[in-house]
N, C-alpha and C positions, 0 to 999 in steps of 0.2 A: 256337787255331791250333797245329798242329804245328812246333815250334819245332826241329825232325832235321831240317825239309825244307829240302836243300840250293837255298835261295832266295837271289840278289842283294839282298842287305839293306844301305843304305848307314848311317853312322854318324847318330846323332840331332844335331840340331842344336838346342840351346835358345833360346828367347828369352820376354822378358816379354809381359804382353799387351796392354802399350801397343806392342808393336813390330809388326813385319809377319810372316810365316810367312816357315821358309827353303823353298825349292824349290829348283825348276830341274832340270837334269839331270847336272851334275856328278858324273864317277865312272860312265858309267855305259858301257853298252857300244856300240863303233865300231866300223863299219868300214872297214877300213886300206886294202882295195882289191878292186875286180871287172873280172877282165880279162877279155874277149873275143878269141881269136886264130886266125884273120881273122877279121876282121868281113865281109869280103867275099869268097865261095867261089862256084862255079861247081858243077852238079846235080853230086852223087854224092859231092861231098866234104865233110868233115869239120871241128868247131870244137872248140876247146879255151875250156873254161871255168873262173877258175880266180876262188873269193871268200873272203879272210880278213878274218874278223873278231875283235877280242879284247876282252877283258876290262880295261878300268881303272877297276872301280871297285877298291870297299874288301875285300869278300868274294867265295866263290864264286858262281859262277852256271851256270846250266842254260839249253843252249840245245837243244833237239829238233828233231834235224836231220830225220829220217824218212825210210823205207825210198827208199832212191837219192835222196837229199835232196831227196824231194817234198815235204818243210812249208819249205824255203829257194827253189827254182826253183819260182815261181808259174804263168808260160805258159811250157811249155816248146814250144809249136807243134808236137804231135803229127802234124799233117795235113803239116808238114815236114819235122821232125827223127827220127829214134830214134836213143835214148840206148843206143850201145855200152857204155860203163863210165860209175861216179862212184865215186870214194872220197875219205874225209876220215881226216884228222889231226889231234892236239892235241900240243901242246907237251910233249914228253916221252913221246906213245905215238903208236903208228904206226897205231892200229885205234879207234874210236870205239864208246860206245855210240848206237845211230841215235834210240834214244827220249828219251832224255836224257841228256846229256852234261855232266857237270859240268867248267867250266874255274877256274881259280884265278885271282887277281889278277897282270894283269901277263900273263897264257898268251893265249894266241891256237887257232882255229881253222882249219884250210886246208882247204877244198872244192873237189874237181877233178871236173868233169862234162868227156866226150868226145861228144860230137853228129856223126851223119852225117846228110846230107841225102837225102830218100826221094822218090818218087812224078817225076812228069812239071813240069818246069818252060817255063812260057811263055814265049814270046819276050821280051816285055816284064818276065821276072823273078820273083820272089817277094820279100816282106819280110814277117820276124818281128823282133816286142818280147818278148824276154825279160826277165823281170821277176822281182826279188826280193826276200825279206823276210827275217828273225831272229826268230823268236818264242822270248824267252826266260821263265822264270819268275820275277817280282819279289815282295817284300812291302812295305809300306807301314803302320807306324805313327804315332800320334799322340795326343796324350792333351790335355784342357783343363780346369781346375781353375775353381770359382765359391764364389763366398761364401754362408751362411746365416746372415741374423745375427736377433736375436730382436727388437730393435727400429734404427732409424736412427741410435740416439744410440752405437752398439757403430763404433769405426773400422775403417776398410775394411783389409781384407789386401791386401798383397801378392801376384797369382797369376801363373801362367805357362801357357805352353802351347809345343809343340814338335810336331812332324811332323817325320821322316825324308825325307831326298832323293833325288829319283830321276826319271824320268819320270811319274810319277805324285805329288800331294801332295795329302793330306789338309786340308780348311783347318776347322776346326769352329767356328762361332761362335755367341754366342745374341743374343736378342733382350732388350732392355730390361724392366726386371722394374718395382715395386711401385719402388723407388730411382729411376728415371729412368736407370741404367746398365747397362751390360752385363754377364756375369756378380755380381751384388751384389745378392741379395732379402733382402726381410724371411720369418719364418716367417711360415706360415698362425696366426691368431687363431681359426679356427673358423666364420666367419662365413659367408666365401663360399671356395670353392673355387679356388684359383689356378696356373697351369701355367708350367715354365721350358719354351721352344723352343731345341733346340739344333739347328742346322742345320749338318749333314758334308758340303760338299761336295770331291766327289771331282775333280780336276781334270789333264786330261790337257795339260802344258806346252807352250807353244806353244812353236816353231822359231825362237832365235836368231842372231844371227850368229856366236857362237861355237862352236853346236852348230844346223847347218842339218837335223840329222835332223828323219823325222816316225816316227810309226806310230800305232797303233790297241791301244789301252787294251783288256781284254776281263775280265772278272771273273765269278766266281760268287760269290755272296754267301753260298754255306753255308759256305765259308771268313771270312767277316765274325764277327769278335768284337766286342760292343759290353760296357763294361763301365762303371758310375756306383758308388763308392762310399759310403759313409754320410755326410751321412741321406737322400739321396737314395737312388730305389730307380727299379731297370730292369726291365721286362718287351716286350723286344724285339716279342714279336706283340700288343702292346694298343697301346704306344707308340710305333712306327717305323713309317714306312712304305717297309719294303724288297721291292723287284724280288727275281725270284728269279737274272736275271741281266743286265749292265748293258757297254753297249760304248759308248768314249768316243774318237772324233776328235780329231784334232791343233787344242787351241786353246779344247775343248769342256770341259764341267764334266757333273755328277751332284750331283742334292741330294737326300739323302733328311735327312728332318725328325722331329727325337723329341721326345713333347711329354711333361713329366717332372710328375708333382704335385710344387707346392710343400708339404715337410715341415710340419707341425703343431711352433709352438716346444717342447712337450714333449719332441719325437725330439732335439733339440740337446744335444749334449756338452757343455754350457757357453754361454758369451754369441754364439760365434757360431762353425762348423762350415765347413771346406773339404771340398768333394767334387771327384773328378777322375771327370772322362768319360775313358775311352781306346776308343782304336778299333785294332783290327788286321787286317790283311787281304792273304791272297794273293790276285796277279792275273800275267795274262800281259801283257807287252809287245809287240806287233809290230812291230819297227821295218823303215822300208823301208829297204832296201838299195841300191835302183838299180833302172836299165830300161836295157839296151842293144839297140839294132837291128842284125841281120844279113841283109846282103842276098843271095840264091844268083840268078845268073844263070845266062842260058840258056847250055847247051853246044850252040854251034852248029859 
C-alpha cells in the first residue's frame, strides 16, 4: 500500500483476542448542513444550493468533488434544472482541487451550486429530488496474531489483534485448529496435511443513533495487502479467495477466506512460534448526504 497516499486513516485501536474488535465510525467525516433556498420557485427561476461538510477525524482526508461537483449532486434533474454556476471552498483557500481535494482535521468544505429552472411547466407543477453523497478516500488496517506450538503440553501465549476505525472495519478471525481453539495449532507431524482458515471479513457499519449516516463501502482489492509472517507462509493467489472488486451496503459484511498450511514442527523457532496476519487496504467511502425536494410551479 502506498503509505504518501493522502488517505483518512483513523488511529489503531488495540485489544486482546478474548476481547471484541473496536469499530464504528468515530472520527469520521460529517455533514454539518445542506441547504436548499427556495425550495419552492415558480418556471424560470432559480435555486441556491449550498452543502458543507467536514473533516473530524484524526488525519487528512480526500474528498473528490468533480468537475461542477458532479461526483457530490447525484440527480441534478437535467430535464429541469441548468446549472448556471458551482463553486467550492476549503478552510483556508478560496479555490479547490475538483479531483481530489485534501481537507485537514477539524477544516471543512463549502459547496455552492445555483440552479435555474428550464423547459415548459404544467399546470399541476413539476417536482425534483436532489440528492447527495461524499465520496471520500479511506484505508483500513488490521493485523491477527496465532500460536504454533510443537506439541499441547508448550503453554498458550498471550495474542492480540486490532483493526483501525472508520466506516469500514476489518474483523479477521480463524477457525478452531488441532487444540480445539482459535488461533492455537499444534505443528504438522508429517502424517497428514493440515490447514489454518483465517476469515477477513470486511464489514460496512451499520447506522447508529449517534452517527445516523449511511453510504456504500466500494474497494479494489489491488490495493489489498495481505501479509503472514514466519512460520507461516502466504501465497495470496493459491490461498485466498479475492474478488477483483467488492461494494458493501450499509449494515452488510465481505468474506474472503485464506486457507494457510500448517507449518511442519521443523520450521519452529523454538517450542512454539507467533505469526501475525495483517491486512491493509485502500477503499472509497460513499457516504449519503441527503435528498431535498424542490417544487417549480406553474407561472400562470
Amino acid at each position: 500500500m502506498d503509505k504518501r497516499k493522502s488517505v483518512l486513516t483513523l488511529l489503531f485501536l488495540t485489544v486482546v483476542a478474548s476481547g471484541c474488535i473496536n469499530g464504528g465510525t468515530e472520527g469520521a467525516i460529517d455533514v454539518n448542513s445542506l441547504q436548499i433556498s427556495p425550495s419552492e420557485i415558480h418556471q424560470g427561476d432559480s435555486i441556491n444550493v449550498i452543502l458543507d461538510v467536514s473533516n473530524n477525524g484524526l488525519r487528512e482526508g480526500d474528498v473528490r468533488i468533480g468537475e461542477e461537483g458532479g461526483n457530490i449532486m447525484g440527480n441534478r434533474c437535467s430535464d429541469i434544472f441548468d446549472l448556471e454556476s458551482f463553486s467550492a471552498s476549503a478552510t483556508g483557500r478560496t479555490t479547490v482541487d475538483l479531483d481530489s481535494e485534501t481537507i485537514e482535521p477539524g477544516h471543512d468544505i463549502r459547496m455552492n451550486w445555483v440552479l435555474r429552472n428550464i423547459g415548459d411547466v404544467p399546470l399541476h407543477g413539476r417536482s425534483c429530488e436532489l440528492t447527495f453523497s461524499v465520496p471520500f478516500n479511506y484505508s483500513v488496517s488490521a493485523f491477527r496474531q496465532v500460536q504454533i506450538k510443537e506439541s499441547s503440553d508448550v503453554e498458550d501465549a498471550e495474542l492480540e489483534y486490532q483493526s483501525s476505525s472508520g466506516p469500514m472495519d476489518i474483523d479477521i478471525q480463524t477457525l478452531p485448529g488441532s487444540t480445539g481453539k482459535s488461533d492455537v495449532y499444534i505443528a504438522e507431524d508429517g502424517e497428514q496435511e493440515r490447514k489454518i482458515n483465517f476469515d477477513l471479513r470486511f464489514i460496512n457499519n451499520e447506522p447508529t443513533e449517534n452517527d445516523p449516516t449511511t453510504g456504500i463501502v466500494e474497494m479494489d482489492t489491488e490495493s489489498l495487502e495481505l501479509e503472514l509472517s514466519d512460520p507461516l507462509e502466504l501465497n495470496e493467489d493459491e490461498h485466498c479467495d479475492i474478488p477483483e472488486r467488492i461494494e458493501i451496503f450499509d449494515g452488510d459484511s465481505h468474506l474472503i477466506r485464506c486457507e494457510v498450511p500448517v507449518p511442519e514442527e521443523s520450521d519452529l523457532d523454538g517450542p512454539s512460534q507467533i505469526s501475525e496476519f495483517s491486512v491493509d487496504l485502500d477503499y472509497t467511502f460513499e457516504r449519503d448526504a441527503g435528498q431535498r425536494t424542490v417544487e417549480v410551479e406553474y407561472r400562470g
